[in-house]
Each structure stands twice: as C-alpha cells, then as structure tokens.
C-alpha positions as CSV (number, residue, x, y, z in Angstrom):
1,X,74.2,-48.2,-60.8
2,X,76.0,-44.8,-60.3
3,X,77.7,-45.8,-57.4
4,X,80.5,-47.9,-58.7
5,X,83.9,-48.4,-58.1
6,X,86.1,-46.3,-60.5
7,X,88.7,-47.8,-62.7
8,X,91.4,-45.7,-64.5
9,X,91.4,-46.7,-68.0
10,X,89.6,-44.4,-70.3
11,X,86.9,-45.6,-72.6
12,X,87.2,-45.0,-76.0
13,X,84.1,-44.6,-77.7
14,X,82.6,-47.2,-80.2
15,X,80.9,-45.3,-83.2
16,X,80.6,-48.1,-85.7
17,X,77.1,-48.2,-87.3
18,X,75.3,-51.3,-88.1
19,X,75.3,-52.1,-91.9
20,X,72.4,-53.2,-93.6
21,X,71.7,-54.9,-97.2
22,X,68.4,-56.0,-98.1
23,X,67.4,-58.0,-101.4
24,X,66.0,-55.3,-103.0
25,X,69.2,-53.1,-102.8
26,X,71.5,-56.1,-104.5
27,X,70.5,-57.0,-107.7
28,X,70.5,-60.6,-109.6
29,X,68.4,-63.5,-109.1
30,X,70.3,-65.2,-106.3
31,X,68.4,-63.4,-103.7
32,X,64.8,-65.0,-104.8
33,X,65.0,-68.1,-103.2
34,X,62.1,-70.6,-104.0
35,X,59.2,-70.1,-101.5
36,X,59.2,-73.1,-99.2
37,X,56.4,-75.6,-97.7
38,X,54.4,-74.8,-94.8
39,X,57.0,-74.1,-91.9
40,X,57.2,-76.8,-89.1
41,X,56.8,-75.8,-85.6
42,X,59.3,-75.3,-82.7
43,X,62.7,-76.9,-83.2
44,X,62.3,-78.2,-86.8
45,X,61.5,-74.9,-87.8
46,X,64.3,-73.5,-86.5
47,X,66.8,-75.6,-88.2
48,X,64.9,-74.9,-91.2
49,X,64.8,-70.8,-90.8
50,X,69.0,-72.0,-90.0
51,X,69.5,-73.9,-93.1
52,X,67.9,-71.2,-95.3
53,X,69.7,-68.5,-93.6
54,X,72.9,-70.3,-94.1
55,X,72.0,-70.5,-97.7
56,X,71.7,-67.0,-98.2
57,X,74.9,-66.5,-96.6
58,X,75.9,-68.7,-99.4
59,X,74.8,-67.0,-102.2
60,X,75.6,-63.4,-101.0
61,X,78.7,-64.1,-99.5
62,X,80.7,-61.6,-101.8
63,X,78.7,-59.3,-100.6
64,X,78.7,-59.9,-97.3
65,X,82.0,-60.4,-97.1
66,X,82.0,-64.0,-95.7
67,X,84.7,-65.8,-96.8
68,X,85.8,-69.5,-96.5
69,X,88.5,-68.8,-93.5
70,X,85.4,-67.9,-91.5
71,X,83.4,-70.0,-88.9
72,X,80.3,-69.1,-87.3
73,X,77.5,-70.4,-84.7
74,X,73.7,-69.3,-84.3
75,X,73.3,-67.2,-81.4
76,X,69.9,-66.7,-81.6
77,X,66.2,-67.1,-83.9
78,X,63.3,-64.6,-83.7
79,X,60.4,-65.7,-85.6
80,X,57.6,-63.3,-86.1
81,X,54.0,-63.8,-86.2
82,X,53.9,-64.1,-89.9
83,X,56.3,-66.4,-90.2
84,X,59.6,-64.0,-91.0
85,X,62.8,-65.2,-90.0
86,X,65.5,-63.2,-88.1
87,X,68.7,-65.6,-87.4
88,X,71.7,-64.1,-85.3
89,X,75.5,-65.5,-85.9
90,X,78.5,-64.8,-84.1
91,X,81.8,-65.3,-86.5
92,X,85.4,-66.3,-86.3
93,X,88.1,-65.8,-88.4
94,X,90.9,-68.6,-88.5
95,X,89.3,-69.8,-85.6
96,X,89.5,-66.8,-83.4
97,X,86.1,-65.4,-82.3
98,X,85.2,-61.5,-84.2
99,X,84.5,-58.6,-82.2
100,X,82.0,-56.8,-84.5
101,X,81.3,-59.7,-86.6
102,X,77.8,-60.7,-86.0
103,X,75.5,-60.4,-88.0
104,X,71.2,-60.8,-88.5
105,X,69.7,-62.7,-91.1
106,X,66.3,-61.2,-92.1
107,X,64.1,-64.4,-94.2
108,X,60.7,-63.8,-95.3
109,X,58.2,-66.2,-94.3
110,X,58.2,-68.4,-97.2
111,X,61.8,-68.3,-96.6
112,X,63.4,-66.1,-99.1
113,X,66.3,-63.9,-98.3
114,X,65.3,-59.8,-97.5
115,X,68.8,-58.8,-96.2
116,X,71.5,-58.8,-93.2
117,X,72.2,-56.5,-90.5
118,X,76.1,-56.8,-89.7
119,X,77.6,-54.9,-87.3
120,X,80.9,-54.1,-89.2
121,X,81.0,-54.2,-93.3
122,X,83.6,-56.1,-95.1
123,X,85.6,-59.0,-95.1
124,X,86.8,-59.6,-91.3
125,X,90.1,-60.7,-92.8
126,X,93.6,-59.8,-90.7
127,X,97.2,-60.1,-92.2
128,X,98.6,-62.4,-89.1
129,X,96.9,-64.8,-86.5
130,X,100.2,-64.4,-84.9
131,X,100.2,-62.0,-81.9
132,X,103.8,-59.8,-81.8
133,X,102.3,-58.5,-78.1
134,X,102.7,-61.8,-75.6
135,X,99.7,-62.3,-73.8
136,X,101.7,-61.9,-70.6
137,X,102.2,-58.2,-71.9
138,X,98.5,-57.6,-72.2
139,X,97.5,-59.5,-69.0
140,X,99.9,-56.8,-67.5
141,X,98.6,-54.0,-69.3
142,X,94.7,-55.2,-68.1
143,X,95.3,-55.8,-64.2
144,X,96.9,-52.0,-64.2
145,X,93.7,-50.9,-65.7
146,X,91.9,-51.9,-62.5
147,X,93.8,-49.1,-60.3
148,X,95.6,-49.3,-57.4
149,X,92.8,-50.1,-55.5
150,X,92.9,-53.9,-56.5
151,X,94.2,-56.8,-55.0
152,X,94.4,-60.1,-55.7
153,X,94.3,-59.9,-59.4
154,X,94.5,-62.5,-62.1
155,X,94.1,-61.7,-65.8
156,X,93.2,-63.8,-68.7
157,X,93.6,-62.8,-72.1
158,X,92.1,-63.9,-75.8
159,X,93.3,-63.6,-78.8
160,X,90.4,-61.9,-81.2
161,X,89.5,-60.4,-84.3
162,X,88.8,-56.6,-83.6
163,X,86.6,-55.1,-86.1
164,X,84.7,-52.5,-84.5
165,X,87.1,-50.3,-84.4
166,X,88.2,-49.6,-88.1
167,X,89.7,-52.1,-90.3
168,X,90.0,-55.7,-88.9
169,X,93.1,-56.2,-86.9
170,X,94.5,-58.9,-84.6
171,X,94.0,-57.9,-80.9
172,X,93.9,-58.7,-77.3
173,X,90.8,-58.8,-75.2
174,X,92.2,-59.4,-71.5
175,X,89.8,-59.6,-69.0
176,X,91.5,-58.6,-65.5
177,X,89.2,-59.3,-61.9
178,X,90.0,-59.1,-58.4
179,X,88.8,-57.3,-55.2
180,X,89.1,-53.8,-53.4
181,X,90.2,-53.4,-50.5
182,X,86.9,-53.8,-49.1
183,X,86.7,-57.0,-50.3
184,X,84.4,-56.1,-53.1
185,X,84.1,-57.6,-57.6
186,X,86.2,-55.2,-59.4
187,X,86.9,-56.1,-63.0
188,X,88.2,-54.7,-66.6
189,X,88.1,-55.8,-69.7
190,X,91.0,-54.1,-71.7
191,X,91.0,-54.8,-76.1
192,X,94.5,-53.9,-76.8
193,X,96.7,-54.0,-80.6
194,X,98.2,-57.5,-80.6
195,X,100.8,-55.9,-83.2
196,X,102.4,-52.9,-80.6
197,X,100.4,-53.3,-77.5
198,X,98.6,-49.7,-77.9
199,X,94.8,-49.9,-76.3
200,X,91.9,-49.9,-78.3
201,X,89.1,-49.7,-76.2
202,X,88.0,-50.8,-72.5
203,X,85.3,-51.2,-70.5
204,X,83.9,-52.5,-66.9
205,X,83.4,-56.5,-66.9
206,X,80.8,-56.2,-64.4
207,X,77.8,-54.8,-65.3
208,X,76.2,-53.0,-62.9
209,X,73.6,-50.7,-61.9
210,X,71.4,-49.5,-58.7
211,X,70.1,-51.4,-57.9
212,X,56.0,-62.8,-50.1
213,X,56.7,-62.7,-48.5
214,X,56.2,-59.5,-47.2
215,X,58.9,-57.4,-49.1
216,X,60.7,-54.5,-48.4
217,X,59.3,-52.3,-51.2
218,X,56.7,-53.9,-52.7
219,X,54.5,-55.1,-49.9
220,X,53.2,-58.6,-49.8
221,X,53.4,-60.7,-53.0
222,X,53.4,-63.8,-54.0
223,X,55.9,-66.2,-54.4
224,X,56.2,-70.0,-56.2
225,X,58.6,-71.9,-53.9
226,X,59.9,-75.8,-53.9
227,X,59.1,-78.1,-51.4
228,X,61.7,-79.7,-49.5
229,X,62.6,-81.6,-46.3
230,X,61.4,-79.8,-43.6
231,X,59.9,-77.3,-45.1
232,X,60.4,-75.0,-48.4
233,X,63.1,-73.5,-50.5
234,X,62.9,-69.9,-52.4
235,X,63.0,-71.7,-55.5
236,X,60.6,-71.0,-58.4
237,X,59.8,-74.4,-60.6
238,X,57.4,-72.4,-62.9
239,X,59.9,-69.8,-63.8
240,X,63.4,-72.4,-65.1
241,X,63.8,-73.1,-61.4
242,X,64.9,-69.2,-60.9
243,X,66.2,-69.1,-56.9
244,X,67.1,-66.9,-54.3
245,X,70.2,-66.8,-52.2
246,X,71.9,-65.8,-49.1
247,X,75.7,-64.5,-49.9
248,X,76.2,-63.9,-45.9
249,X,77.6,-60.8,-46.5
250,X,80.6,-62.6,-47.9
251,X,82.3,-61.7,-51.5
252,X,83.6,-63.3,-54.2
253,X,86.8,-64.8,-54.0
254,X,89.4,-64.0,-56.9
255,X,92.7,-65.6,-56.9
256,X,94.9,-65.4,-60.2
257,X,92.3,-66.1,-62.8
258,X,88.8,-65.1,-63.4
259,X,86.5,-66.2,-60.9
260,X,83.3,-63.9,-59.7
261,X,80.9,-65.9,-58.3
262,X,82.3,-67.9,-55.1
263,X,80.7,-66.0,-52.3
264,X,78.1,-68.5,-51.6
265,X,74.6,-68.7,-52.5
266,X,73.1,-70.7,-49.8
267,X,69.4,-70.9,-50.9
268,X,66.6,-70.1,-48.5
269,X,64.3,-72.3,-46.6
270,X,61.2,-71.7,-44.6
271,X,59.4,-73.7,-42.4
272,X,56.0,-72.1,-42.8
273,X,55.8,-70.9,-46.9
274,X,55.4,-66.8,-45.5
275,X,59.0,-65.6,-45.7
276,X,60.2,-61.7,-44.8
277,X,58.5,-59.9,-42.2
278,X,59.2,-56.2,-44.3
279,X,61.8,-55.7,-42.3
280,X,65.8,-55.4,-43.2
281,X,66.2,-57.6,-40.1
282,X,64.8,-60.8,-41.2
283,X,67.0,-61.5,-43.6
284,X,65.0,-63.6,-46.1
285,X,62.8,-60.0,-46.5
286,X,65.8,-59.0,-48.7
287,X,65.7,-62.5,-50.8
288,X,61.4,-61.8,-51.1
289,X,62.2,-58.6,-52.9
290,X,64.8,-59.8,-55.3
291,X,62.6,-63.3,-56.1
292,X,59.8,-61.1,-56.6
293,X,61.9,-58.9,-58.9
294,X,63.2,-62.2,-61.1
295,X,59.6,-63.6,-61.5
296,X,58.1,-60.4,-62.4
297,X,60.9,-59.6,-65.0
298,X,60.3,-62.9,-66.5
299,X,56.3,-63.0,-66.7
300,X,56.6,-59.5,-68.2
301,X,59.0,-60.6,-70.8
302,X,57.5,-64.0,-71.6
303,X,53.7,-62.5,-71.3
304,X,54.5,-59.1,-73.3
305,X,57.4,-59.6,-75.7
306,X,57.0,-63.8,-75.9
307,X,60.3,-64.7,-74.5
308,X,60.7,-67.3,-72.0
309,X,63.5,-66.5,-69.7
310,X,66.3,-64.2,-69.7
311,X,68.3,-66.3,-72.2
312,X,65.3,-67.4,-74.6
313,X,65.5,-70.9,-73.2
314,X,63.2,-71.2,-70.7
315,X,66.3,-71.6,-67.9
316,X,66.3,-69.8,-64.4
317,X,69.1,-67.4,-63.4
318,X,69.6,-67.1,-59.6
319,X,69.7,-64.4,-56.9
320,X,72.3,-63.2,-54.6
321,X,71.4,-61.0,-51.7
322,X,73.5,-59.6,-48.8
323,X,76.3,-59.4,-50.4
324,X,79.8,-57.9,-48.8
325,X,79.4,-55.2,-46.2
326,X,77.4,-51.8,-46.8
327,X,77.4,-52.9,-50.7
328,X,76.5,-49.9,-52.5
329,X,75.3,-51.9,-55.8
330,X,73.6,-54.6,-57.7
331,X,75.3,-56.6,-61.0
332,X,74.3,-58.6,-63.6
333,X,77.6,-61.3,-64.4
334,X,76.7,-63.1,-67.4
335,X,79.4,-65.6,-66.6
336,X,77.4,-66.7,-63.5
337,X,73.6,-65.8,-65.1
338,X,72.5,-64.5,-62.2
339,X,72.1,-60.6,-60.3
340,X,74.1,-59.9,-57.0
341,X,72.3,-57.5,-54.5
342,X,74.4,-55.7,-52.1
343,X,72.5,-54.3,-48.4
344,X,73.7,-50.5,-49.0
345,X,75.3,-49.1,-46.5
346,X,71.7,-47.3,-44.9
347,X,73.0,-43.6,-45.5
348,X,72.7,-43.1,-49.4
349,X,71.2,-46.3,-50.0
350,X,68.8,-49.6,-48.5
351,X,69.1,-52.5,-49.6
352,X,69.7,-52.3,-53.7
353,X,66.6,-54.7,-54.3
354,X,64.0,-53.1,-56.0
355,X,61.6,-53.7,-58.5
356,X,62.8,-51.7,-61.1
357,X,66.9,-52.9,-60.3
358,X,65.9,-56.6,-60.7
359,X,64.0,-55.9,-63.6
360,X,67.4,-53.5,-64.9
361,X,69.7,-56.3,-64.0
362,X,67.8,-59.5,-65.9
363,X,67.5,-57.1,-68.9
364,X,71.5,-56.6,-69.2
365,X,71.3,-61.1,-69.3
366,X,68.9,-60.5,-72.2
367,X,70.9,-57.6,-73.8
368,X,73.6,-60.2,-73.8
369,X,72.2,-63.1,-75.3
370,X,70.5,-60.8,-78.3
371,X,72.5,-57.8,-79.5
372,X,75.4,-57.8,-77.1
373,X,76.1,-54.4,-76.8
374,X,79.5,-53.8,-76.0
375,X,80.0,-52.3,-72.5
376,X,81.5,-48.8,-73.6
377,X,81.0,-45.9,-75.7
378,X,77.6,-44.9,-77.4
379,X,76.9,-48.9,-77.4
380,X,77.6,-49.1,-73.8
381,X,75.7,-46.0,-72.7
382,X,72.4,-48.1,-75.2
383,X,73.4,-51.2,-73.8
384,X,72.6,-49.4,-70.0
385,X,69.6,-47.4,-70.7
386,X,68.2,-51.0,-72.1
387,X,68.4,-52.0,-68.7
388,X,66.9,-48.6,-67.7
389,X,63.9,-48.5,-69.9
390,X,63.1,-52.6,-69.5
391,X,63.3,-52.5,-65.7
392,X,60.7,-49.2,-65.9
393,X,58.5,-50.7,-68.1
394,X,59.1,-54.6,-65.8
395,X,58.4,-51.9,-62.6
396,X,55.0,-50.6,-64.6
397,X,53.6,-54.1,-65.5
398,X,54.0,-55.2,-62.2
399,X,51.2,-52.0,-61.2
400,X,51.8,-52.9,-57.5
401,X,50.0,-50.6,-55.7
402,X,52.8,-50.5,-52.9
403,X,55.6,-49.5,-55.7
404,X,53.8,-47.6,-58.6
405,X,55.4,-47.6,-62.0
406,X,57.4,-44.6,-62.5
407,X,59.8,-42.8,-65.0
408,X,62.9,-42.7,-61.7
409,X,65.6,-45.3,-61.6
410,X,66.4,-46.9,-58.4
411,X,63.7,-44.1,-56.3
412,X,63.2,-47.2,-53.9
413,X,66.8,-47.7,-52.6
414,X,67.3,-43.9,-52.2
415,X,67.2,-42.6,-49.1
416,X,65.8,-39.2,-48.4
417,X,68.7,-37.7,-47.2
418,X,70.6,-38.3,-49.8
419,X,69.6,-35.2,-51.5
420,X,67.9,-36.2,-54.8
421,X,64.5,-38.4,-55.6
422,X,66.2,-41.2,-57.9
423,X,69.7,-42.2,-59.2
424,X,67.9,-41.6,-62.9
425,X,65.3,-39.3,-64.4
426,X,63.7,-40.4,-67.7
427,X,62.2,-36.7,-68.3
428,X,65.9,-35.0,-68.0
429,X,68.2,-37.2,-67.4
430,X,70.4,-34.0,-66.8
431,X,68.5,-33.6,-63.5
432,X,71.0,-35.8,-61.7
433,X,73.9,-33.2,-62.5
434,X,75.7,-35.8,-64.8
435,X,73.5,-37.5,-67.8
436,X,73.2,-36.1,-70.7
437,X,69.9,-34.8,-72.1
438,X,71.1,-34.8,-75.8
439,X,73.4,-36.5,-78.1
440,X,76.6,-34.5,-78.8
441,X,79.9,-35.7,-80.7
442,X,81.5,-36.2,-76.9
443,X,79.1,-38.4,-75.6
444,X,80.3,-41.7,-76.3
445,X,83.2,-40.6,-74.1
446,X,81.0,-40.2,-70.9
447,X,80.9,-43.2,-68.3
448,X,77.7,-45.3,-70.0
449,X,75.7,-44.7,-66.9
450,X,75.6,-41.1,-68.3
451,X,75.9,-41.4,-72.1
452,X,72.7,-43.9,-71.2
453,X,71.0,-40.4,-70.7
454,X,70.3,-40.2,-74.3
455,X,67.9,-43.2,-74.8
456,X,66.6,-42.7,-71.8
457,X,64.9,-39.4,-72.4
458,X,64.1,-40.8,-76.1
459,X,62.4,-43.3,-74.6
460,X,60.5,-41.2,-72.2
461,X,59.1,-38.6,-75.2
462,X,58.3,-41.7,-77.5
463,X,55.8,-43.0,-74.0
464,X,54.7,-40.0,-72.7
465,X,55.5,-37.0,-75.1
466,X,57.3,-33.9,-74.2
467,X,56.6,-30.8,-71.8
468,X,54.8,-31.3,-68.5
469,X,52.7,-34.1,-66.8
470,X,51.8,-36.3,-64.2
471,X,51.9,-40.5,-64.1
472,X,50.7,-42.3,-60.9
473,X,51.2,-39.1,-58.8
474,X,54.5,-38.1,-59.8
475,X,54.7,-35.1,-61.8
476,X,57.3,-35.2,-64.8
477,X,58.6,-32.1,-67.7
478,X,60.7,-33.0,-70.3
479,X,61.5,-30.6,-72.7
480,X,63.3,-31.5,-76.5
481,X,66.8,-30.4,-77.3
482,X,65.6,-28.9,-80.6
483,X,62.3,-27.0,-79.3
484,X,60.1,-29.4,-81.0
485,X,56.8,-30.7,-79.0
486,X,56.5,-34.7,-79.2
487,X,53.6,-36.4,-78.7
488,X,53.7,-40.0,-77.0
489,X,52.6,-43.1,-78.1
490,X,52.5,-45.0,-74.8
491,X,54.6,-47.4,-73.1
492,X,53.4,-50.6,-74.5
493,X,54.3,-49.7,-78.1
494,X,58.0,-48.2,-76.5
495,X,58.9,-51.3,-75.1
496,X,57.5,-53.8,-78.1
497,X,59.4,-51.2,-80.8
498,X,62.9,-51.2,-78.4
499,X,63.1,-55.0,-78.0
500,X,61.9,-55.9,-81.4
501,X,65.1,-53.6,-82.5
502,X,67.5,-54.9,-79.6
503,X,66.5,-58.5,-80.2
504,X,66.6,-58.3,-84.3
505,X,68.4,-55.0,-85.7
506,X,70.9,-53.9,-83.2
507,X,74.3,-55.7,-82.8
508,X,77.3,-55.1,-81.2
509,X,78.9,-51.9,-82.2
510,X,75.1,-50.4,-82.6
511,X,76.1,-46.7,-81.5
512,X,72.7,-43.6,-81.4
513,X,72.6,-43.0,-84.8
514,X,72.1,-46.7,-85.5
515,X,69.9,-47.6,-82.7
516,X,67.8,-44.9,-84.4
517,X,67.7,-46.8,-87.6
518,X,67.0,-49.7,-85.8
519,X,63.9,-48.9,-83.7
520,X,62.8,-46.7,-87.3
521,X,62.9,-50.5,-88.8
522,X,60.8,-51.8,-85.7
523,X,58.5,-49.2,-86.0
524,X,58.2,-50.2,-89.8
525,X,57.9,-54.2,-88.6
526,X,55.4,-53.4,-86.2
527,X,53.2,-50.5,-87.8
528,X,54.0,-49.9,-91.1
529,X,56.4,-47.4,-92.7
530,X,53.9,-44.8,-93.0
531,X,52.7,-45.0,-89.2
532,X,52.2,-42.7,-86.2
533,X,54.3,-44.6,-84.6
534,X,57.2,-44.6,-87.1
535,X,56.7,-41.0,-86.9
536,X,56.7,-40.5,-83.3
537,X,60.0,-42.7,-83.5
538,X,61.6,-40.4,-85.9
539,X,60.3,-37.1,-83.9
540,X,61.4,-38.2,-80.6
541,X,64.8,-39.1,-81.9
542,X,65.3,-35.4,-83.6
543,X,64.3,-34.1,-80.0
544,X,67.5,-35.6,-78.3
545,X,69.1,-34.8,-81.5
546,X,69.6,-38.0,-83.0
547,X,68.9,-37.1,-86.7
C-alpha cells in the first residue's frame, strides 16, 4: 500500500541479473543424461525430477560453481505439461544460509539436464565464517533503522552469505520490529558488512500494500464455512481450512524479539450461515469481504495457473480484520502466512478489504515461496507490482458484477474525497504523481511501491496494448516511453507468461532487465520463440524502456 509508515534507512538498489547456462551453451557429454522410464505421478515423481536435478548439479558443478562446503534444500518443483522439470534450491555455505544463492534447475522430460537459472554466478565462497561486527552491533544498527517513531523494539540478527551484492561476503541480516506510537507493526530488515559494520542494503519486513455474506464491495457471495457448536465458523475446509478473524482492533504485541502476529485472531461464528449485513457496522461484513478475497485468490490460482494454495501445498493461510485503530493498510507477514486488514480511518480510506488487496496480499505469500524477490530495489519494486498485476488479474476472474475487473489498485478503499480514483494506475502509473512510467538508471532507488510502476504499465500494454480505450466502463490511455504503438495480447496470456517466469526463471536478485529475460523465456515455454506473443513481450518491454 502507499500509505505506510516511513522508515529512515535508505534502500540500496539490487541490480544483480539472473544467470543462466543451458546444455547447449556448455559443451561435453556430461550434460546428455540417459533418458529415463515413464515418470511416476505425484510425490515419486518429484523425488525423481529431485534426484536427477541433483545429479546434474553433480556433473556441472564447476560450472556452476557448487562446491563441497555448500548445502542446499528444495524449495520448490514445477512440472510442466510435457513432463519438463523445473526444481528450485536455496544454498548455504559452511552452514550459513546464501542470499542470492538459489538457483532453478531446468530437466527435460525424459529427464536430461537443459540448464540453471542462478541468481548470482560463481562460487558463493567467503574468506571467514567469523563475523568481526558482533551481532549486538548490528542489532543496534537495525532497531535505529526503524526511526524514532518506534518503541518497544527487539532485533534479531543472522549471520549469512551476501552475494547479491558483488562478490560473496560475510554479512549481517538483522531483522528489527516493534510498534509506533499508535500502537501499529513497524519492522526493518537491515544486511550489514559483518567485516566493518558498513550497510549493504535494507528493506521493509512487512510487506504491505492497500489494501456472504453480504460484503462491503462485492455484494453478496458465497462463502464455504465449518460447522460448529452452536452454529458456524468462517472457516473454509475446501480451500486448506483458509479462516477469517476478528483482531478487535487490537495490534500485535512486540517485546524484545521478533514477534508480529499476537493481536488476536478470534475466528467468527454465526448462528444462521448469512454473515455481514454490507454494512461497516456489523462487524463480520468486514471478515465476508476478506474470506471472499482468500477463496477467490486461491480458485483463480489453482483453476488458472494449477497451484493449490498460496504455498503450493494445498494449506490455508488465515485472515485478520479490524486491526488497530483507523489502520490505514493491509500486509502480507510470511512469518505468520496470513494478510492483516486494517478499518482505515473513513477519510482517505474504508476498510482496506477489497478484492483486488486480498488478491495483492496472497500473491506477495506466493512470490515468497517461488522466486523470493527481495523486498528492495528493482527486485523489490517486481516483487510489488507481482502483487499488483496478480490481484488485478484475481479482481478480473472473479467478474463480480458489483466490483468489475479493472486496471486501478485499491479504487474500492478510496474514498472520493480523497482526490484521486485509485492508489495505482496500470495505464500510467505516473498518474498518481509518484510511480514511474519508465525504467531509468534511478529507479531501483525509488520506494518499491513506485519503482513497481515499471511492471505495472508493462503489464498493462502486454494485456491491453497502448493508446486509448475502454474495459468494463472505465476508460484507460497509456502511452509508450519510446513512441512505439503496442498491441495486446490479453490478460489471460499476461498472467500465464508472468507466473510461469516468477514461479520458474526469476530468483531473488531478478532486477527489470532480467525479469525481461525471464518472461521472454516464458513467452518461448508457452508459445514458441517465434510467437506473437514473444513478440508482444519483447515490444511492450522496449515501450517502458526495458531493452
């Protein structure tokens, strides 16, 4: 969301590109693995596509640069209909988890090795595992990043391998949290040199964003709820037991360590199975909305892009509404897996629990458990318009007559006097005085709400095409920063070419010019190199002057 609490460390940018070998590029035999049997189904074949990855990793490790004093876990598997392989590792070196060293494993369906996507080239190696910076130095150094404005503030710091940002160096990431004086989450996470102390790069721990029953915004819908004694409880059994909430305008409760989610939950009941009444003062209307948000998010992803659940497991996350006092926001905290919604404060905003904010928030849990964008710079401002473009295509799947898809973020929660239509606009971002249009050398350095700007209007010309028109009554012009005219391809192929690169290409450190390659390579998956669509992919980055 826009609206957030300010903190005063800067954000470097992160401008590490993704680096990519594939079989064909390295020569020798040791690539051609021997095709395998017919591939088993469901977990077996995962440990199979596992095994074979790991093998490749074997026999390319030179090359790769994965060395012996390195450990790594499977974060995730995509398998494609025909049977090719994508598996996802996180590494450590010496034990101590990599920032930048995850990497994609690309296996063909017989389940010979086509290349890796890594998010930083080389070996990950560092000269020491032994910090010269205590950790009661950088714990320091993080809670002064949250401003003065904090209180009750804890830090807790890790000892990592940094390489994102140049060659591989021992490091500090210190997470600090604690609460305004409102009461209210605030929290940094500060990566500092564990040699002399000197910050590398920082970012906001919270992810946030703007954010039947008869709902607030999208009229009366329906809801999947659990029975229980004396009546039922706003829990969903057909979607991982996802539930709803109340927070009772309490917050979370931060006391000398890390600790965000302890304003309760209290799930709600009714008596009857009709919950909300569509107004702000029944208080379950609120929990309708953001239930209806975290089923809809999950039947567009499972029914359109195959994935079941936020974090590919088929689990739930939960809900929190009415959280704090005149809460100006909605967050994701993946520590939690769940979305807080705050009641705004009924002057610039309602209460933040719109369609398009649920779907935003569930799509910063998926952006976590896939590429993991880190939460500053050009990655950060990709890792937000994710969000942006998933919870606009979540908002047009839905095609709720009461809360028609549109190309605005968060035009629900707005209210009129607040001067402008939407906290985002897909067409030109610019048009809310802050967002960039266009990519430029400085735009890593903007807050990622506004570097976001960038994807954003990619992904509106890739849709719907440049210059002027109309969608479900709302009328749209988006011009090109280089004077070219794009011509869209429609929303459904936008959001199956941005996740297939989010979920398999991108990583980490992905900054523009590598989410360009990426989505180039899901365009290639997906239609073929010499495609329209890999076309209009190419043509629609050169308009925001991604080249």
């Amino acid at each position: 969301m826009t609206f957030r609490l300010r903190t005063t460390a800067a954000a470097v940018a992160v401008v590490v590109a993704a680096t990519t070998f594939t079989a064909a590029a390295l020569p020798g035999s040791a690539f051609a693995a021997p095709a395998a049997a017919p591939a088993p189904a469901g977990a077996a074949a995962t440990a199979v596509a596992v095994g074979q990855a790991d093998a490749a990793l074997t026999a390319n490790a030179a090359r790769l640069g994965v060395t012996a004093q390195q450990g790594r876990t499977v974060r995730d598997v995509v398998t494609d209909a025909d049977g090719t392989q994508h598996v996802r590792y996180d590494r450590t070196y010496a034990g101590l988890p990599v920032l930048g060293g995850d990497l994609v494993v690309h296996l063909s369906p017989g389940g010979a090795f086509r290349g890796a996507d890594r998010a930083a080239a080389g070996d990950l190696a560092v000269p020491t595992t032994r910090p010269a910076v205590p950790a009661a130095n950088a714990q320091a150094q993080a809670v002064r990043a949250l401003g003065g404005s904090a209180r009750q503030a804890g830090a807790k710091a890790e000892l990592v391998v940094d390489a994102l940002h140049g060659a591989p160096r021992l490091a500090w990431q210190t997470t600090a949290a604690g609460q305004d004086y409102l009461g209210n989450p605030v929290a940094r996470t500060v990566l500092s040199d564990a040699a002399t102390g000197a910050v590398i790069d920082a970012w906001d721990a919270i992810e946030t964003a703007t954010g039947d029953g008869a709902s607030l915004y999208s009229g009366t819908v329906p809801l999947e709820t659990t029975a229980a004694s004396g009546g039922f409880q706003l829990k969903d059994p057909t979607r991982g037991n996802t539930y709803t909430g109340d927070a009772q305008n309490k917050t979370d409760l931060c006391f000398g360590t890390i600790c965000f989610s302890r304003a309760p939950a209290v799930v709600f009941t009714d008596a009857d199975n009709h919950w909300g009444t569509g107004a702000t003062a029944d208080r379950s209307t609120a929990a309708v909305d953001a239930q209806y948000g975290t089923n809809t998010t999950w039947d567009y992803y499972k029914n359109v892009h195959g994935r079941s659940g936020i974090g590919g497991d088929g689990k739930g996350s939960y809900n929190r509404v009415h959280y704090g006092s005149n809460y100006n926001n909605a967050f994701w905290q993946d520590s939690c897996f769940c979305m807080t919604y705050g009641d705004g404060d009924g002057t610039t905003f309602g209460p933040l629990v719109s369609l398009d904010v649920a779907g935003h928030e569930m799509s910063h849990g998926v952006t976590s458990r896939t590429a993991k964008l880190v939460y500053s710079g050009e990655s950060g401002g990709l890792n937000e318009a994710t969000s942006d473009i998933m919870g606009t295509l979540v908002e047009f799947y839905a095609a709720n007559p009461s809360d028609p898809g549109d190309y605005l973020i968060g035009e629900e929660i707005v209210k009129s006097g607040f001067g402008k239509a939407a906290l985002r606009f897909m067409d030109q971002p610019s048009r809310d005085g802050k967002s960039a249009d266009c990519w430029s050398s400085g735009v890593g350095n903007l807050d990622v709400h506004y570097s976001s700007g960038v994807a954003n209007h990619f992904a509106f010309l890739l849709a719907q095409g440049s210059g002027a028109s109309t969608v479900n009554g709302v009328q749209y012009n988006s011009p090109t920063c280089n004077g070219s005219t794009v011509t869209g391809i429609g929303r459904d192929k936008l959001g199956a070419i941005w996740y297939r690169a989010l979920s398999v290409y991108m990583t980490s450190g992905t900054n523009y010019a590598g989410a360009r390659t990426a989505t180039l390579k899901a365009a290639t998956d997906l239609y073929g190199a010499g495609s329209a669509e890999y076309a209009a992919v190419a043509a629609a980055w050169s308009a925001v002057a991604v080249n």
